[in-house]
C-alpha positions in Angstrom: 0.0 0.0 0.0 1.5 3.0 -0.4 1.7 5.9 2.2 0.1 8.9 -0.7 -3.4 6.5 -0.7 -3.5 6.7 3.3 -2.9 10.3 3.5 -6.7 11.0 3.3 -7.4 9.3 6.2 -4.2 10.2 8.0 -5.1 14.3 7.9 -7.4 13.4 10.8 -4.6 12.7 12.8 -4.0 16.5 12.9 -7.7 17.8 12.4 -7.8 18.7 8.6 -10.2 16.1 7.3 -11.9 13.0 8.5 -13.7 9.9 6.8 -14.7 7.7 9.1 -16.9 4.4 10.0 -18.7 2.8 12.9 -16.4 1.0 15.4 -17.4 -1.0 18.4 -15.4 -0.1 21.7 -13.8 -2.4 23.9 -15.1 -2.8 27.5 -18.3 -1.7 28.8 -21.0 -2.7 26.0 -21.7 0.1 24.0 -25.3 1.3 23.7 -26.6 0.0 20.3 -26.5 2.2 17.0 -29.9 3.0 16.2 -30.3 4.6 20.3 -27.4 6.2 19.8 -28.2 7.9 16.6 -31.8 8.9 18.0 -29.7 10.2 20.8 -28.0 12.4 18.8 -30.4 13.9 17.1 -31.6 15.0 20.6 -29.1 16.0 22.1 -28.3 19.2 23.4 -26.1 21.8 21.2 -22.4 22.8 22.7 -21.6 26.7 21.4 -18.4 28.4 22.2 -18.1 29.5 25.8 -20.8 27.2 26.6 -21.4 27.1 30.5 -20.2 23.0 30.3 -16.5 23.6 28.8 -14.4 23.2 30.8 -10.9 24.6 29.1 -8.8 24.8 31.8 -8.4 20.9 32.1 -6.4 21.3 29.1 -3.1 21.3 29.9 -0.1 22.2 28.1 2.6 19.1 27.3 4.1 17.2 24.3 2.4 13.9 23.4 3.3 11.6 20.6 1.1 9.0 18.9 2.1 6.3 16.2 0.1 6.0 13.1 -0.6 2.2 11.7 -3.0 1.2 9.2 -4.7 -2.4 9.1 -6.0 -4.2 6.2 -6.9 -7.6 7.2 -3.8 -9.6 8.8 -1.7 -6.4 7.8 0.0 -3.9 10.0 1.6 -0.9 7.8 3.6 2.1 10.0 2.2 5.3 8.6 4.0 7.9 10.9 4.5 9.3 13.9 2.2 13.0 15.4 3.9 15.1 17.6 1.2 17.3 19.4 2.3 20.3 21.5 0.4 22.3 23.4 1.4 25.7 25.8 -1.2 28.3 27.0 -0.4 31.5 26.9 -2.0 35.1 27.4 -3.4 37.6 24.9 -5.3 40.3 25.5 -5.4 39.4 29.1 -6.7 36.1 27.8 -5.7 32.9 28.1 -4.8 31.2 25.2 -4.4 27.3 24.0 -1.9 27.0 21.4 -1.6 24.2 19.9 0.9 22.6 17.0 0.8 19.2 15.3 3.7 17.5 13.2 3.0 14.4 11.1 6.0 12.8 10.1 6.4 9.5 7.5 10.1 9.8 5.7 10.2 13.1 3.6 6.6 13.8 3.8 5.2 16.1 6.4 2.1 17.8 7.5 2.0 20.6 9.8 -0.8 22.2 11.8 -1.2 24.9 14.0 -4.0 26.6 15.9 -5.2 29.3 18.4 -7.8 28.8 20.4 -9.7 31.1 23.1 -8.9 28.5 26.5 -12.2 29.6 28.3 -14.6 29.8 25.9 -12.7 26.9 23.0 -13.5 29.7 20.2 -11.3 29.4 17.6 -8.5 32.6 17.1 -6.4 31.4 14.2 -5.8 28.4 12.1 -2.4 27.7 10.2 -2.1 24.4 8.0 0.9 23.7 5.7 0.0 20.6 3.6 1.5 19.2 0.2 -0.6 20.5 -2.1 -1.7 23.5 -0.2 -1.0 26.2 2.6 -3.9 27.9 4.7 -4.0 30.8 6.7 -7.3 31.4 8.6 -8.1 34.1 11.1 -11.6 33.9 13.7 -13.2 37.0 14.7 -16.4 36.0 16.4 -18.7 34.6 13.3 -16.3 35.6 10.6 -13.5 33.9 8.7 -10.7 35.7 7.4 -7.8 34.4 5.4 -5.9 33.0 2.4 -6.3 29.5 0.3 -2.2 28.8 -1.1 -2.5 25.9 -3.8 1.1 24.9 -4.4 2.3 26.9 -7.6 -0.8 29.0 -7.9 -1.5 32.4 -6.3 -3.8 32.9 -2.7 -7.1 32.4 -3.0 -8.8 35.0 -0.6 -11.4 34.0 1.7 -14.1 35.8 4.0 -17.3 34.6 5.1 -19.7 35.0 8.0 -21.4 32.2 9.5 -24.8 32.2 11.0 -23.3 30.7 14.7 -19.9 30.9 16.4 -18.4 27.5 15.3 -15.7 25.4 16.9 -12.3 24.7 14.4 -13.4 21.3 13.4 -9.3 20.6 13.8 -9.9 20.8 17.3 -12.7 18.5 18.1 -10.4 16.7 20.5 -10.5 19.9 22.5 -13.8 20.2 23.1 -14.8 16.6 23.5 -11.9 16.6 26.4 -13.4 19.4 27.6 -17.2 18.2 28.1 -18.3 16.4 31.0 -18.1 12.7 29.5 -19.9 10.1 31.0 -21.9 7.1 29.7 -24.8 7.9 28.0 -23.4 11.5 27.6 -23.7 13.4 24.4 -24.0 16.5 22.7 -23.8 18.3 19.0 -21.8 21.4 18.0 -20.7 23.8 14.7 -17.4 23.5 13.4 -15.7 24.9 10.2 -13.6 23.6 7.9 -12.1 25.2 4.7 -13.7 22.6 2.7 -17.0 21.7 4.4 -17.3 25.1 5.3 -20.0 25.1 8.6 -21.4 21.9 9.5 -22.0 19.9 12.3 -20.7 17.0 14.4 -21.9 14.6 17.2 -20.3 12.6 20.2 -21.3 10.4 22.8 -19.9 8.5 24.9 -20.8 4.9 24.4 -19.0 3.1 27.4 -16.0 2.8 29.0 -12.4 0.6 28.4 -8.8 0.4 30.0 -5.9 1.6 27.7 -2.4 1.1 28.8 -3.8 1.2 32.5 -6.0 4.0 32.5 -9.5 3.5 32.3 -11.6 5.9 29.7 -14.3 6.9 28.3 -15.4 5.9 24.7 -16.3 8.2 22.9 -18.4 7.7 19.4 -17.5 11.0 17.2 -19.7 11.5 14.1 -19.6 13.7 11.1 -22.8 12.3 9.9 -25.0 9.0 9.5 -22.8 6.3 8.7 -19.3 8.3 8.7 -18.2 7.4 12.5 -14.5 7.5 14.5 -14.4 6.1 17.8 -11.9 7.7 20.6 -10.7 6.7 23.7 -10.4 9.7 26.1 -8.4 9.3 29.6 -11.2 9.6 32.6 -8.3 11.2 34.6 -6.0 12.3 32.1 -8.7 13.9 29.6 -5.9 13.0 27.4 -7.0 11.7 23.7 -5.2 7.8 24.4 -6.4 6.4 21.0 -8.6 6.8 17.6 -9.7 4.8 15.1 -11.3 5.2 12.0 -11.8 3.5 8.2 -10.4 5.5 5.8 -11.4 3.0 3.0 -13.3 0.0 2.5 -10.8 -2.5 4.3 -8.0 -0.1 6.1 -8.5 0.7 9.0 -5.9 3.8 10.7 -5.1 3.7 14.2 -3.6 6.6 16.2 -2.4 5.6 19.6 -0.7 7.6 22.2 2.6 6.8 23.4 3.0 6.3 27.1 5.7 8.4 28.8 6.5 6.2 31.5 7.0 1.9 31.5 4.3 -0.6 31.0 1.9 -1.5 28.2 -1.2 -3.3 27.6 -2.8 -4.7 25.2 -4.0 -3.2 22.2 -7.0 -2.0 21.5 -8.3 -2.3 18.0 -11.8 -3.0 17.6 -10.7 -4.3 14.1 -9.9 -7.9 16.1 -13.6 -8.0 16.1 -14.5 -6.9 12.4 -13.2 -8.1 9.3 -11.3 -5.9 7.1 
């Protein structure tokens, strides 16, 4: 397989796009789909500076994950994501921000993000990719900035949107942020350069142990039928691991890397489905 027909799938690794299918979570047994979806539908919409974010639990640190695809008895190293975070203070604000490195031999993506700590509105968004470059700025409900396809001139962009959205990059921030627990769930806005506003869904659909920690597990979904599931530290809040079809029969796994000795075992929901 080679590494330029993953790279669809591997952009969600850093929050550019995201194709994804239904997985089944390890541990506690998941509420079924069709409740779930129904859920969904009903739950209750998460807007910037929303009462139940909590931003401050995000802290600032390095953490690395390892990229590997599946395709039946396959395992295929993709990369390696280096996410940084530090908080700092603009304005008298506090500020999240945030950069993301994929690595895999001489290709790279890079990623990098401001993000209001207290209220998880997005500030700026910065993407260097290898086709394109993109330069967004937030102000409230409108979007600022400048679409780079390699060898071409900017493309200028500015647009107001009819609600304050969340960068869809940083999903992981919010979901962190939310107080998760079984049966929990909740829809939001966020806006992407190519989807433009839309909106996504999580809920948490039981609980599992990774590499000693128990956490929560977490269904995130773009729409009917296009589903990741993430595992997300109940003490931590850390994102631990994510998995998500990025074709028919591949299946990519991100999976933190612990900082300290131990290890269980893995995780993949793909032991109990076919690719």
């Amino acid at each position: 397989m080679r590494f330029r027909s993953l790279l669809p799938g591997i952009r969600l690794a850093i929050g550019l796009t995201l194709s994804a299918s239904l997985a089944e979570a390890q541990g506690t047994p998941p509420v079924s789909a069709d409740s779930t979806i129904a859920r969904l539908e009903q739950a209750p919409r998460v807007l910037p500076g929303d009462s139940a974010i909590r931003g401050h639990a995000l802290g600032a640190g390095t953490r690395q994950y390892t990229l590997t695809a599946y395709r039946a008895m396959d395992e295929i190293p993709v990369g390696r994501l280096i996410d940084r975070t530090q908080v700092d203070t603009v304005n008298g604000r506090p500020v999240l921000l945030r950069v993301r490195r994929l690595a895999r031999g001489t290709t790279e993506l890079l990623d990098s993000t401001r993000t209001d700590l207290e209220t998880l509105a997005p500030l700026e968004h910065r993407a260097l990719q290898p086709t394109r470059r993109v330069a967004l700025t937030f102000t409230g409900r409108r979007v600022r900035g400048t679409l780079t396809p390699q060898d071409l001139p900017p493309v200028p962009i500015d647009t107001v949107l009819p609600l304050l959205p969340f960068d869809s990059g940083n999903w992981d921030l919010l979901a962190r942020s939310l107080p998760l627990a079984v049966g929990y769930a909740a829809r939001f806005p966020v806006y992407d350069l190519d989807a433009g506003l839309h909106q996504y869904h999580i809920a948490v659909t039981g609980t599992a142990t990774i590499d000693g920690e128990p956490a929560w597990v977490v269904t995130l979904t773009l729409a009917r039928g296009r589903e990741s599931v993430v595992w997300i530290g109940q003490q931590s809040r850390e994102v631990l691991q994510v998995e998500t079809m990025i074709g028919a029969n591949v299946m990519l796994q991100q999976r933190k890397q612990q900082t300290t000795g131990g290890a269980t075992a893995n995780h993949r929901w793909g032991n109990s489905h076919k690719l």
